[in-house]
C-alpha positions in Angstrom: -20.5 7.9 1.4 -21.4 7.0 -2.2 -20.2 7.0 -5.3 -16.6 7.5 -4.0 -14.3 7.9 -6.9 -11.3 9.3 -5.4 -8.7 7.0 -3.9 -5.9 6.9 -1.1 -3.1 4.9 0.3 -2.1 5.3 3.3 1.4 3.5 4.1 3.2 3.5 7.6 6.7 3.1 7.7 9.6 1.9 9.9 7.4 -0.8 12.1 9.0 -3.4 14.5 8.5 -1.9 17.8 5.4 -2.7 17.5 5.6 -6.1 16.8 8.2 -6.3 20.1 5.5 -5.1 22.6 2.8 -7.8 21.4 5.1 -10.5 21.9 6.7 -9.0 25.4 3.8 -7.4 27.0 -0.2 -9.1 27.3 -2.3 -7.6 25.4 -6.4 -9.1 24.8 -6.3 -7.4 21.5 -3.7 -6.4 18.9 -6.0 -2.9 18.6 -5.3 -2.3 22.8 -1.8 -1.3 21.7 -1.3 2.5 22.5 -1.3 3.4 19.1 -3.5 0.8 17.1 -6.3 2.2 18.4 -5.9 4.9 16.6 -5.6 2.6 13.1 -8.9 1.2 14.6 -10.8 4.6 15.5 -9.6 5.7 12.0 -11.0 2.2 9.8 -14.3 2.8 12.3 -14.8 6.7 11.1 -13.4 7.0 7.6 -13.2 3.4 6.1 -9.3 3.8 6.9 -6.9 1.1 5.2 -3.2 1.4 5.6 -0.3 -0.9 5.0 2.3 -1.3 7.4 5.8 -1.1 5.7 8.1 -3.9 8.3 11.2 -4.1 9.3 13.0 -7.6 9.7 14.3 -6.8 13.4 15.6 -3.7 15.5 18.3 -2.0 14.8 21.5 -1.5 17.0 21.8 2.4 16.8 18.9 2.3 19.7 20.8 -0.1 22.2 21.5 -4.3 22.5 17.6 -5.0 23.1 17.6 -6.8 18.9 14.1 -8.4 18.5 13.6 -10.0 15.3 9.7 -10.9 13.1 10.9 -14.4 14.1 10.0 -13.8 17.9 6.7 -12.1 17.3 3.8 -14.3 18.7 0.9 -15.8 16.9 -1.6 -16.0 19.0 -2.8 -12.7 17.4 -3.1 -14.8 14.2 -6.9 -14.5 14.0 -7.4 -11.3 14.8 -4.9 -9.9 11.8 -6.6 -12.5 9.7 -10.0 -10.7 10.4 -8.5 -7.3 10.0 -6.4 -8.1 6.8 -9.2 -6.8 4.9 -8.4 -2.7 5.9 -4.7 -3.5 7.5 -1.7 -5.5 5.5 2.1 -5.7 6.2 4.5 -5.0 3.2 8.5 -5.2 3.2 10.5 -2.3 4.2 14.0 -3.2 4.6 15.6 -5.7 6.9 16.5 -2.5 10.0 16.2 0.9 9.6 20.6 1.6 9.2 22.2 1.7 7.0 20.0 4.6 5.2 19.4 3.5 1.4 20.3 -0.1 2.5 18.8 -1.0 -0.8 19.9 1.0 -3.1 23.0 -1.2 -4.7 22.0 -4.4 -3.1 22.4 -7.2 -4.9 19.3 -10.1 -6.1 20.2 -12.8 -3.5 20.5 -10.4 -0.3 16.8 -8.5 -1.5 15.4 -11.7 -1.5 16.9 -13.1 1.3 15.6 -10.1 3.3 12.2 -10.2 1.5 11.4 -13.8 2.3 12.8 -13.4 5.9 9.9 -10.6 6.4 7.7 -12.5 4.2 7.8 -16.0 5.8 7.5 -14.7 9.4 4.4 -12.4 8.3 2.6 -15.2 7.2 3.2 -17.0 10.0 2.1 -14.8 12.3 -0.5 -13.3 10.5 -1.8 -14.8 7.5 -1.0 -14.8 4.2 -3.7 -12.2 3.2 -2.0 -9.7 5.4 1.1 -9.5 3.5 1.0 -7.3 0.7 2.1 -7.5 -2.7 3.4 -3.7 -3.3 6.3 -2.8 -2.0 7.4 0.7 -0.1 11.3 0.2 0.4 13.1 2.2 3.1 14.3 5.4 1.3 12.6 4.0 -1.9 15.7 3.6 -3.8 16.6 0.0 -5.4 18.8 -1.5 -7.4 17.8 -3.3 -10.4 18.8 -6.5 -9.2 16.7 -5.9 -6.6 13.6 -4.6 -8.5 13.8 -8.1 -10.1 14.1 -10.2 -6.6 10.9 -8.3 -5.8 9.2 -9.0 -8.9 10.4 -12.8 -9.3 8.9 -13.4 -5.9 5.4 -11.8 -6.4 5.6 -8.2 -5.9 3.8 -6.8 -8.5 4.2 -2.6 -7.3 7.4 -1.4 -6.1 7.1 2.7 -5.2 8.9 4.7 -7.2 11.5 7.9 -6.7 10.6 10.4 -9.8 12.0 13.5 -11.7 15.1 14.8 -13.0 18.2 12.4 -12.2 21.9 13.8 -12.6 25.7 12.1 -12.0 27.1 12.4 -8.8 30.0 15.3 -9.1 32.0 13.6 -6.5 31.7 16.1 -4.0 30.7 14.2 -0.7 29.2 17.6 1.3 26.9 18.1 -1.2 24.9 15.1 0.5 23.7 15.2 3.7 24.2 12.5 6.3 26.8 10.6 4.7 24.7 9.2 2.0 27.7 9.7 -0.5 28.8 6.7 1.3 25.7 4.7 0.5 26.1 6.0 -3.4 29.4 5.0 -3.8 29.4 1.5 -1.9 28.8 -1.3 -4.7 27.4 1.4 -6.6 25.3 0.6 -9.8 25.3 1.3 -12.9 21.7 3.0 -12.4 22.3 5.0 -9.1 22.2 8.5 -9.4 21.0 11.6 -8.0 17.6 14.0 -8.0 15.6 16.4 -6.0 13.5 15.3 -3.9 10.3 17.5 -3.6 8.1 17.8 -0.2 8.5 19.1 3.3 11.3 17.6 4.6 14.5 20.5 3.3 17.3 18.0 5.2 17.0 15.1 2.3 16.4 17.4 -0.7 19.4 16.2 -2.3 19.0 12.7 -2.5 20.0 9.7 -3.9 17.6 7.1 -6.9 18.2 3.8 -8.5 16.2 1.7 -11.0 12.8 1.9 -9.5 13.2 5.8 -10.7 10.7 6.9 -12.9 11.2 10.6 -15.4 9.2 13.6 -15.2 7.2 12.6 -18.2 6.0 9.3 -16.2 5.6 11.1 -13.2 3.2 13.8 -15.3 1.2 11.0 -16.7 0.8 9.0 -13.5 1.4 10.7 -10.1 -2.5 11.7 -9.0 -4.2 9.5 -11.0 -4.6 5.9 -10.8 -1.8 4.6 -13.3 1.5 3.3 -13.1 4.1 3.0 -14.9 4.8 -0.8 -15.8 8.1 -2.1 -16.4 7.8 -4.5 -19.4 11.2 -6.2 -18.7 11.2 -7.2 -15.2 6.8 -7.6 -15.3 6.4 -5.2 -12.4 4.1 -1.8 -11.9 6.3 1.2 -11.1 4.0 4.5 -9.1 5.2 7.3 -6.6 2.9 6.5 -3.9 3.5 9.7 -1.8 1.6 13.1 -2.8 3.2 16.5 -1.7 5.6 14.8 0.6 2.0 14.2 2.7 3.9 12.9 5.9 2.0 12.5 8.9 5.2 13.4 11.1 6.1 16.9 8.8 2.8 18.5 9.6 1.3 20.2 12.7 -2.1 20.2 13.6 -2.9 23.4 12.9 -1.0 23.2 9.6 -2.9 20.0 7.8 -5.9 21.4 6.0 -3.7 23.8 4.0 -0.9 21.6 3.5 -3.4 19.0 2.1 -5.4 21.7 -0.1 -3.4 20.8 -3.1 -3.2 17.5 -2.4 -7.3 16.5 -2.5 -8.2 17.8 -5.7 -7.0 14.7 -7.3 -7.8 11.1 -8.3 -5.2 9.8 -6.6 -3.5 10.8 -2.9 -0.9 8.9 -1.3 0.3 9.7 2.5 3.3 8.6 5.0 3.7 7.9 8.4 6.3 6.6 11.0 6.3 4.3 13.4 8.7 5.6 15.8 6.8 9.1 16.5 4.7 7.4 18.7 7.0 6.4 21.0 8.1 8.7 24.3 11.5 7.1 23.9 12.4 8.3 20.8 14.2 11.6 20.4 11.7 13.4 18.0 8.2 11.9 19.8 5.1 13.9 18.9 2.2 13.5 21.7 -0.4 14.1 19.0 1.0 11.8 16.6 -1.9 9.7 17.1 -4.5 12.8 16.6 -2.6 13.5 13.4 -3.4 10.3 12.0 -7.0 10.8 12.4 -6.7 14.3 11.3 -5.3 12.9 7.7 -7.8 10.7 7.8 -10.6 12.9 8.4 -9.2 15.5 6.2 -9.4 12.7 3.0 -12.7 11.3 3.8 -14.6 14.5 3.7 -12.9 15.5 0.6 -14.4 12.1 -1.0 -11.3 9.3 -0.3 -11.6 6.1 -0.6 -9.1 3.7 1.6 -7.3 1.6 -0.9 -4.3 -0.8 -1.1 -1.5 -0.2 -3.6 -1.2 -3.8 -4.5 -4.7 -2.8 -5.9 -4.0 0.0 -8.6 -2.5 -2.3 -11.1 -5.5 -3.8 -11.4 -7.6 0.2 -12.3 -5.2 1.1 -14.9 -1.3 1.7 -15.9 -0.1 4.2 -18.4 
């Protein structure tokens, strides 16, 4: 297509897994994993680009099996070298529990975990597939942290947005335990809001620094600005339009959910890892058809594949 105007970023959170069965099982290409080919077919039909938002190693809560970034092979090296052009890896969290696991963390353990991710990534893939935004698990970060991101060259971290209010110190009014996660070394910045999109469960949730108001999030959310954070030199955007999750939407569902959602400069859309997998308690068999579906749905409606660690560089607000 030509004269494409209209850009999206497609992030995919929660991956390790993946990383485990290129290192355990043989496999001639990286893209002969059960569901790379589907990030393949997708870059082949619609230009698709996607980052891949890592953990550091598994988590316990799924059994003893740990595998860490430092165990992944290289002899893929090449071949993620060659592809870093349309596919990057990007910093998530170090496992997937505790939930917010970044939200009060201090400077020395974000960067700890950051450089852990970073210097494993590089070795195993290049240093052009790492990317410089940032998509933290559950979004929320300290300030501290903001600024171990920023000091060590991440230049966009994605953003919570909206209304913010005090805790009122009743723990049931959060689901899953995240009081805990609120209240544990809390910060002076951590607070609550709404959280808009399809997923009912986590309305109530919990922000920190990288928070940006309502008026930012008017002048920003579906264009191609940011909100840039003068102190700490670092771009601020909500990378996620209409709660656009790959996992919250049927099949059948997708072109209407995503009706509001193309007639702007600026899309963002989630994934998960884990839906791919049998294993896992809330697998979807068409994960993989959903993918291509988003995909699809954003090309013909004029998308463009882009980065995040790109937008700074269009325009900021």
């Amino acid at each position: 297509m030509n004269g494409i105007s209209k850009k999206c970023f497609f992030y995919f959170d929660d991956v390790i897994w993946l990383f485990r069965d290129l290192t355990r099982y043989e496999h001639d290409s990286v893209f002969d994993h059960f569901y790379l080919k589907y990030f393949k077919e997708a870059h082949e039909r619609y230009g698709f680009k996607a980052q891949m938002n890592v953990f550091y190693r598994t988590d316990y809560f799924y059994g003893t099996d740990e595998f860490t970034l430092r165990e992944m092979t290289d002899k893929y090296k090449d071949e993620w070298e060659k592809a870093s052009e349309w596919l990057k890896f990007g910093f998530h969290s170090l496992q997937e529990f505790p939930d917010y696991p970044l939200i009060n963390a201090s400077y020395e353990s974000v960067k700890k975990d950051l450089l852990l991710t970073k210097n494993e990534v590089l070795r195993f893939a290049g240093e052009n597939s790492f990317s410089k935004a940032v998509c933290s698990h559950w979004r929320p970060i300290s300030r501290d942290g903001c600024r171990a991101l920023a000091d060590n060259g991440i230049i966009l971290i994605n953003s919570t947005e909206g209304e913010t209010r005090e805790y009122d110190g009743d723990p049931s009014s959060l689901p899953y335990g995240h009081a805990a996660r609120l209240m544990h070394n809390r910060q002076p910045e951590t607070r609550l809001y709404t959280r808009t999109g399809l997923n009912k469960a986590i309305a109530r949730s919990l922000c920190a620094y990288n928070h940006i108001s309502p008026k930012e999030l008017e002048e920003t959310a579906y264009n191609l600005k940011t909100v840039y954070n003068e102190e700490l030199k670092v771009h601020f955007k909500c990378l996620l339009t209409y709660g656009n999750v790959v996992n919250l939407s049927t099949l059948e569902e997708m072109e209407k959910e995503y009706e509001p959602t193309v007639k702007h400069e600026f899309a963002g859309i989630g994934g998960h890892e884990q839906y791919f997998y049998p294993d896992y308690y809330a697998y979807q068999k068409d994960h993989g058809e959903k993918l291509l579906k988003a995909c699809e749905i954003m090309y013909k409606n004029g998308y463009e594949f882009i980065f995040a660690q790109d937008i700074p560089g269009f325009s900021r607000a």
